[in-house]
C-alpha positions in Angstrom: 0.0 0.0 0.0 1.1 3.4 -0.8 -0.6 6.5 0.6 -1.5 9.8 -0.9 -1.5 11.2 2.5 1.4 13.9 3.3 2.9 13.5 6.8 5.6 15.3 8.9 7.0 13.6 12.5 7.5 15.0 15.4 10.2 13.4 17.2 13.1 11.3 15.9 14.1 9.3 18.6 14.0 5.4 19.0 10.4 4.9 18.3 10.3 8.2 15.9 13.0 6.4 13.9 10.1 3.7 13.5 7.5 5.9 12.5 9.9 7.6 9.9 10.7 4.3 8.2 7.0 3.3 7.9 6.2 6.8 6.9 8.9 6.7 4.4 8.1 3.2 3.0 3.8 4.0 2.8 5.1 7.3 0.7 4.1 9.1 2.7 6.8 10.9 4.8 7.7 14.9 3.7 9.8 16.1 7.1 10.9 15.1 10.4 11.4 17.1 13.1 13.6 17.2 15.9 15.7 19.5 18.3 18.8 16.7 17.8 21.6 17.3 15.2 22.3 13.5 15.8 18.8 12.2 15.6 18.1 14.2 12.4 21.6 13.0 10.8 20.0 10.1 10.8 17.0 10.3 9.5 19.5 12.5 7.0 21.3 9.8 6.1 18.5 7.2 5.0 16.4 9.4 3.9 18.5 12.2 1.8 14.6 13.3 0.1 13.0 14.5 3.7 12.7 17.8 5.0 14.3 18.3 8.0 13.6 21.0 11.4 14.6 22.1 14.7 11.6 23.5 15.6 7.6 22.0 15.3 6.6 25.3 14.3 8.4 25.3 10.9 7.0 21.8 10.3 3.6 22.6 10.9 3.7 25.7 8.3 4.3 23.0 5.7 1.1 22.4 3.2 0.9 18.7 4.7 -1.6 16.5 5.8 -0.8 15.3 9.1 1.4 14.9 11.8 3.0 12.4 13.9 4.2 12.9 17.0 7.0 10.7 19.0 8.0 13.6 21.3 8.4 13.5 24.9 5.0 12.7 26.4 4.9 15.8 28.4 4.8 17.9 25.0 1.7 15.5 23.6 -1.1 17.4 25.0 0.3 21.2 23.6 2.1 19.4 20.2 -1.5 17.7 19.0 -3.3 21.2 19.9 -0.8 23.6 17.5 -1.4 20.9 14.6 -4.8 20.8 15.1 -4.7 24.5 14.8 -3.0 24.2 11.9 -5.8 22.3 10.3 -3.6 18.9 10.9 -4.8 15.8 11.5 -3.0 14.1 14.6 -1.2 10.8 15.3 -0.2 10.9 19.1 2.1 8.4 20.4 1.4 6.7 24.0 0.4 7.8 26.1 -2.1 10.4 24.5 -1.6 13.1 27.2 -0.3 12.7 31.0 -3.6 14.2 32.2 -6.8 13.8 32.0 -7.1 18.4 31.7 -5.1 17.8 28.6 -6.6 14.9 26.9 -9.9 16.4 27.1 -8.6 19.7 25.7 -7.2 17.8 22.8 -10.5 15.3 22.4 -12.5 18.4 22.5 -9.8 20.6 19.6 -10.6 17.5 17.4 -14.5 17.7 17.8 -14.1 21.6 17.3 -11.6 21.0 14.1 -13.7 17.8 12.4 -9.9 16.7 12.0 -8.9 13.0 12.9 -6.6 12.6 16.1 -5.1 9.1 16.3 -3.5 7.4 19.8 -0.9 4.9 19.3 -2.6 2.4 21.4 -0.1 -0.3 18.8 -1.7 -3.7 20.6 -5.4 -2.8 19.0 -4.0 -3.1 15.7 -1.6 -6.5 16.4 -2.5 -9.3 14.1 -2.4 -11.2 17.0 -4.9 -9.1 19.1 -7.5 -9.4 16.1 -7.4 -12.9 15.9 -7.5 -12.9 19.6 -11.1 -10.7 19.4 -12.4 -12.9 16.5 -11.8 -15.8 18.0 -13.8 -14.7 21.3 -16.8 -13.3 19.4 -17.3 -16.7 18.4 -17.7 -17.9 21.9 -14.6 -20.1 21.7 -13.9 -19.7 25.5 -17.7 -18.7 26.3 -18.3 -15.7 28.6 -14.8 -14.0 29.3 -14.8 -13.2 33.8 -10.9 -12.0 33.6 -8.0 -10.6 31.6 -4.5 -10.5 33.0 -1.4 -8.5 31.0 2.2 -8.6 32.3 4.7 -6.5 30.3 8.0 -6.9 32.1 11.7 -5.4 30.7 15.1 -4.5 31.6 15.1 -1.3 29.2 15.3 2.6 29.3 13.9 4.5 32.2 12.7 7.5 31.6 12.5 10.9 33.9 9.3 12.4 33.1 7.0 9.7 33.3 6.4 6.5 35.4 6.8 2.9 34.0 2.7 2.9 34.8 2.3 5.4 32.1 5.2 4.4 30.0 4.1 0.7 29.7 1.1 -0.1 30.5 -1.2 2.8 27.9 -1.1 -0.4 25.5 -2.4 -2.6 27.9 -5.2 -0.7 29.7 -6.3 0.1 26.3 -6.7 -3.3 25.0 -8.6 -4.4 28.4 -11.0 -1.6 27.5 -11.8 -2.9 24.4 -12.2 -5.8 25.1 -14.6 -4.9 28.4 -16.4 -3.0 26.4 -16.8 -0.1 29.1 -14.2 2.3 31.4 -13.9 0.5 35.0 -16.2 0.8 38.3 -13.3 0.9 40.7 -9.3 0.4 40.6 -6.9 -0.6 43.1 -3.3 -0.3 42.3 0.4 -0.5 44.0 3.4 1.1 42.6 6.9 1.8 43.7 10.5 2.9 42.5 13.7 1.5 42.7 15.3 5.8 44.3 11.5 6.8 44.7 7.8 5.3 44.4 7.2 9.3 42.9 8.2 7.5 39.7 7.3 4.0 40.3 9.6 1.7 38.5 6.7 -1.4 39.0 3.3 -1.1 39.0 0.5 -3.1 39.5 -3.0 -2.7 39.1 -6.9 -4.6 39.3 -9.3 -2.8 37.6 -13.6 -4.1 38.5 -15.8 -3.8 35.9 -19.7 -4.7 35.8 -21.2 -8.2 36.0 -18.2 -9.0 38.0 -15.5 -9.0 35.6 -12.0 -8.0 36.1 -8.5 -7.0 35.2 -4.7 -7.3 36.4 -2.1 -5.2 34.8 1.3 -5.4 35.9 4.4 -3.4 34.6 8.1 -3.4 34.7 11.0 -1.7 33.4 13.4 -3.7 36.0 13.4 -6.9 35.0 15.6 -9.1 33.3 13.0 -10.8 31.4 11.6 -9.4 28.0 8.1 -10.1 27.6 4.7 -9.6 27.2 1.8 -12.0 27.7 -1.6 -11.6 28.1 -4.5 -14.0 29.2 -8.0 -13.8 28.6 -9.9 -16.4 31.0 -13.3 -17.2 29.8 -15.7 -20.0 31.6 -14.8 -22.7 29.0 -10.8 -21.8 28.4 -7.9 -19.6 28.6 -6.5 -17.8 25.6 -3.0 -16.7 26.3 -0.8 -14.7 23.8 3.0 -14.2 25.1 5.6 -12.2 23.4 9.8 -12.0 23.6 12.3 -11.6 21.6 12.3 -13.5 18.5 8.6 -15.6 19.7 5.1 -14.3 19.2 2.6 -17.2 19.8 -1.2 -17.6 20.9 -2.8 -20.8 22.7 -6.1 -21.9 23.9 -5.9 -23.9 26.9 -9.7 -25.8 27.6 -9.9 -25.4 31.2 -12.4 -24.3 34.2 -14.6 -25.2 36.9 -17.9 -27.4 37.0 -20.4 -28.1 39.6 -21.6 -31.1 40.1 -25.5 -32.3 41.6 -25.0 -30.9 45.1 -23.0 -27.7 44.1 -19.6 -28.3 44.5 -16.9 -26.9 42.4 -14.6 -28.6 40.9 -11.7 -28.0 38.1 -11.4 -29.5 34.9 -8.6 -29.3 32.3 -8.7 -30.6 28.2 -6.7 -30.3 25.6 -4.1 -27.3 24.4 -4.1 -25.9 21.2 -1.8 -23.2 19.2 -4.0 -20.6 17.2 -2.2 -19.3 14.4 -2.4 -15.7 13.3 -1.3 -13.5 10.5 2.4 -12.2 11.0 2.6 -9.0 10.1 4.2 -6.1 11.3 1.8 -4.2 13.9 3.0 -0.8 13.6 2.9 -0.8 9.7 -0.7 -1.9 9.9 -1.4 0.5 12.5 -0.3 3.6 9.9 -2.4 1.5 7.4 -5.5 2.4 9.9 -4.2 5.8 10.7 -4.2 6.7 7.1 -7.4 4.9 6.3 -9.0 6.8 9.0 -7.5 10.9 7.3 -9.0 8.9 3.9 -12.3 8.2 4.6 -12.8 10.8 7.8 -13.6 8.0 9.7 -12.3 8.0 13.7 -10.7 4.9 14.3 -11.3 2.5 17.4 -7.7 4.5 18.7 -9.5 8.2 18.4 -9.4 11.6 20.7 -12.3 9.6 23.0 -10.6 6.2 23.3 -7.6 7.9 24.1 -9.4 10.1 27.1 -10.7 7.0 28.4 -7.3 5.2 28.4 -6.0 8.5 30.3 -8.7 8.3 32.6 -7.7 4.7 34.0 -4.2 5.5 34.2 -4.8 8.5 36.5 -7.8 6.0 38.4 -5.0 3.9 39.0 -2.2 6.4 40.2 -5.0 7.9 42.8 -5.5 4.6 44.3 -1.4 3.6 44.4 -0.8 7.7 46.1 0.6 8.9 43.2 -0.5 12.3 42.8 1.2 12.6 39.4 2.7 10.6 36.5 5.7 13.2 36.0 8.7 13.4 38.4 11.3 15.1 37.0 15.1 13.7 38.3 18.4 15.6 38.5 
């Protein structure tokens, strides 16, 4: 596929450097922007044909369709509301905005503009993930009572926001979708290797209606890469796991039954792999992002979906005692 969009990026670190290439190979990429001489050297150097900028405000005077941004999180909220001003539409990296004041500023910019603003929330467009919904609307595991996500590295730590809103914006965002509906009540825990003001682990159980729930945990101190998330239903488990180099999904049949006088009692059947398309989730992602400027559609990932992610992260920072998801270091 090969887009007719025009796009500029905001932000050419690690994951801008993503963005860029998949910009870049859709056809759609014009200029990159970044206050690095380093960072833009490189996108220099792969990409001799792409504008280049120090500041966002020179990009977003360019006669381009959207823009992408990969800066800081702090800068999300104020970024997406200058391109929206200048009649852009808006991909925001995770997390959308590190308030809930500023995501509704933005959510309420795009209802105000008509333009498309599109969160990064990657796992809702994983080939994996949409063979993981198909396969539960078909009642494969019957009535889903619990989701559980860990997401667990030994990576980069970052100063102005918290592994809880570094990590887990892709998780939280998938159990909404597939709840259906924001939580009834969160409990959570966090804590930091120098400080718990910028937790380092989190954990959190989020209650949702007809008794359902939801465990997140997060980690940027561990020595073990991985993700892997389980979805228990009352006739299985569906689990998908992720580390380097593996990406696989399974259906375990497993549960409890009552007998004639009422007691419980767990059963266990057979194991099975459930294979799923292997493509690359963040190029299918753009895919949606530009299908979504084509068509003026708002994706699943819009302004509103992004709020309500927002909205469950701060739930849970309130109910660990952190009063905010920024704590800047020296």
């Amino acid at each position: 596929m090969k887009s007719e969009a025009r796009v500029g990026v905001i932000g050419a670190g690690h994951w801008g450097q993503n963005l860029i290439r998949i910009c870049h190979d859709l056809g759609a990429l014009d200029a990159v922007c970044d206050p690095s001489p380093a960072s833009l050297q490189l996108v220099a150097d792969k990409y001799p044909d792409v504008e280049l900028f120090n500041e966002a405000t020179d990009l977003l005077e360019l006669p381009i369709d959207a823009v992408l941004i990969a800066a800081p999180a702090e800068f999300h909220g104020e970024l997406a509301l200058a391109a929206l001003a200048a009649g852009k539409h808006v991909f925001i990296e995770k997390p959308f905005t590190l308030s809930v004041a500023d995501g509704e500023a933005v959510a309420a910019a795009a209802i105000a503009t008509g333009l498309q603003v599109f969160v990064g929330h990657l796992l809702i467009y994983h080939p994996a993930v949409r063979k993981l919904r198909t396969t539960l609307a078909s009642g494969a595991i019957g009535r889903v009572w619990h989701l559980r996500s860990r997401r667990v590295s030994l990576g980069k730590l970052r100063n102005r926001e918290s592994v809880w809103w570094s990590f887990a914006p892709h998780d939280v965002s998938l159990v909404l979708a597939l709840m259906g509906e924001e939580p009834t009540n969160v409990v959570g825990a966090q804590n930091g290797w120098l400080t718990a003001r910028t937790p380092d682990c989190a954990y959190a159980d989020f209650q949702f209606a007809q008794g359902r729930s939801a465990h997140i945990e997060v980690s940027w101190l561990d020595p073990h890469k991985m993700w892997q998330f389980d979805v228990f239903g009352t006739e299985g488990v569906i689990t998908i796991s992720e580390s380097p180099g593996i990406s696989r999904m399974t259906l375990a049949r497993c549960g409890a039954r009552s007998d004639e006088r009422g007691m419980l009692s767990a059963w266990r059947g057979a194991e099975m792999e459930i294979e799923f398309e292997k493509l690359e989730p963040l190029r299918e992602e753009m895919i949606a992002f530009f299908t979504s400027m084509r068509f003026g559609i708002a994706a699943e990932t819009d302004a509103s979906e992004g709020l309500a992610v927002v909205r469950a992260l701060a739930r849970a920072d309130r109910a660990s005692h952190i009063t905010t998801p920024i704590e800047f270091r020296s």
